[in-house]
N, C-alpha and C positions, 0 to 999 in steps of 0.2 A: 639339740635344738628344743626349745621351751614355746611350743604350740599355746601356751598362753600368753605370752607376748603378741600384739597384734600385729600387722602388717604397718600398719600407721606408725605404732610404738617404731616397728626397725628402721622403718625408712626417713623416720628422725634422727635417730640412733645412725642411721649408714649416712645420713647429710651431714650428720657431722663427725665425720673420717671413721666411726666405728665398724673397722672387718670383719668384726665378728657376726656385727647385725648383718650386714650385707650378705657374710656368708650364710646365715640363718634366711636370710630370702631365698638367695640363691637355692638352699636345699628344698623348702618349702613350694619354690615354683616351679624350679626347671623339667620336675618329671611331668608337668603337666604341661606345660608349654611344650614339650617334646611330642606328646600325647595327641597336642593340638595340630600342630605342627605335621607332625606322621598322617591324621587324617587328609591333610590337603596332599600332602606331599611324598607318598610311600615310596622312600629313598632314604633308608637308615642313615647313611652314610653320609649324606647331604644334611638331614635333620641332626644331623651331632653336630655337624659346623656349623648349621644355622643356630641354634640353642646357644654355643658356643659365646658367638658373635652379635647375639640380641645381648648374653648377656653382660657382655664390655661394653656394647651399645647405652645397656639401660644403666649401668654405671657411671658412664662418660655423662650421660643425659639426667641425670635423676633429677637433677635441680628444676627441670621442664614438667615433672609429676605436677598437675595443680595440687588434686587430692589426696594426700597419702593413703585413705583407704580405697583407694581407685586402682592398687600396684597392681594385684595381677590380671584384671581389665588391659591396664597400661602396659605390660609386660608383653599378654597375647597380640596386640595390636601392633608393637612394635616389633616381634616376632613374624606376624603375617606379612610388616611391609617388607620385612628381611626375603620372606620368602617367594615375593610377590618380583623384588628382587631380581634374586635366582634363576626364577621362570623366566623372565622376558630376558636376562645375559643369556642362556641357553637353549634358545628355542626349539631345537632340534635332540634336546635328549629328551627321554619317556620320565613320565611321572611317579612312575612305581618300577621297583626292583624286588626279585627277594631280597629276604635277608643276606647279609656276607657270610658266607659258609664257615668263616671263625667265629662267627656270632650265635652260629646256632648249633653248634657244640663240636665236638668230633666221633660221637658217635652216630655210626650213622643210619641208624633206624631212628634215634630222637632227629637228626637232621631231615630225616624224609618226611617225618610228622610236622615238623615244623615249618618246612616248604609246603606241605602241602597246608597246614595253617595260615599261613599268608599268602595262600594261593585265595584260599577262599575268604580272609574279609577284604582280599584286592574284591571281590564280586560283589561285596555289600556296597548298598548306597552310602553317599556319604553320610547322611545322617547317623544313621546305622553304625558305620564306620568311626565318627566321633564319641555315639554315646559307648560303644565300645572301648575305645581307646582310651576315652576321661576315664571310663570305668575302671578298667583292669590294669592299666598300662599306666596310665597316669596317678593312679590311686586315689580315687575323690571317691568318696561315700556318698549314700546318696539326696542327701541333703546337700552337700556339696555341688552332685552334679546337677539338679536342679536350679539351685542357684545361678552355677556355670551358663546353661544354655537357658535359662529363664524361661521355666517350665515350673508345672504346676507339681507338686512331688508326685500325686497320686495319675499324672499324665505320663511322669517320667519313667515308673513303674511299670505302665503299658509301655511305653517308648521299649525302653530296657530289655521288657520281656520278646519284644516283638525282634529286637537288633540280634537274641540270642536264636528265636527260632530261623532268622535268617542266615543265623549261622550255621546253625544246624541243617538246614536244608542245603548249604554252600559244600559242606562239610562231606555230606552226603551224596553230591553233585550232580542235584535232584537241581 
């Protein structure tokens, strides 16, 4: 995937039948939509379908894009209504799960870390919970992630620093 090619470039390139641009979005967003996605909705297993099916979704739809450099705006948006969705077909399941115990390895002292890892940023606020997730999970830099939540870089830095020490306090069970 050639991160110099723009989002506007591929989504020219994907309107007119090119797979390969598409799948260069496709790589380029889906860990972040997932990222996005996970903060509302801590349900792995539900967020792989939703990712999934935004992204046949935004496929089917692309021609609805006004702006080509609006994609991954366009992407998360059509993502949340995926998930928004979800929520109201299933009222009565919970919001968050651990992880699926094939996910988080088979051994099982890393399985116990990691449960108890997603024990604790289940306790973080959402905010918290986002700038994390775009963070590490998602893999946005942090010029990126400022961008993302439309933050000021030197604000996100505090944000950032403050979602870790709430982790750390979660972590601690402090």
């Amino acid at each position: 995937m050639d991160a110099s090619v723009s989002d506007a470039d591929l989504v020219r390139q994907a309107r007119g039948g090119d797979h390969s641009a598409w799948r260069s979005l496709v790589l380029r967003h889906s860990p972040v939509l997932a990222a996005y996605l996970g903060t509302r909705l801590r349900r792995p297993t539900v967020v792989e379908r939703l990712v999934a099916t935004t992204i046949v979704a935004a496929w089917r739809s692309l021609g609805e894009l006004k702006d080509d450099q609006d994609f991954a705006a366009w992407l998360r948006r059509l993502g949340g209504s995926h998930a928004m969705a979800w929520h109201q077909s299933h009222p009565g399941e919970p919001l968050d799960e651990l992880l699926p115990a094939n996910r988080r390895g088979i051994d099982p002292p890393l399985a116990a870390r990691l449960g108890r890892l997603d024990r604790a940023i289940g306790v973080l606020s959402e905010e918290h919970r986002k700038i994390l997730e775009l963070h590490w999970r998602g893999g946005l830099d942090q010029a990126a992630l400022a961008a993302s939540l439309h933050l000021d870089p030197n604000h996100l830095q505090a944000a950032l620093e403050t979602a870790l020490a709430a982790l750390d306090l979660a972590l601690d069970g402090k």
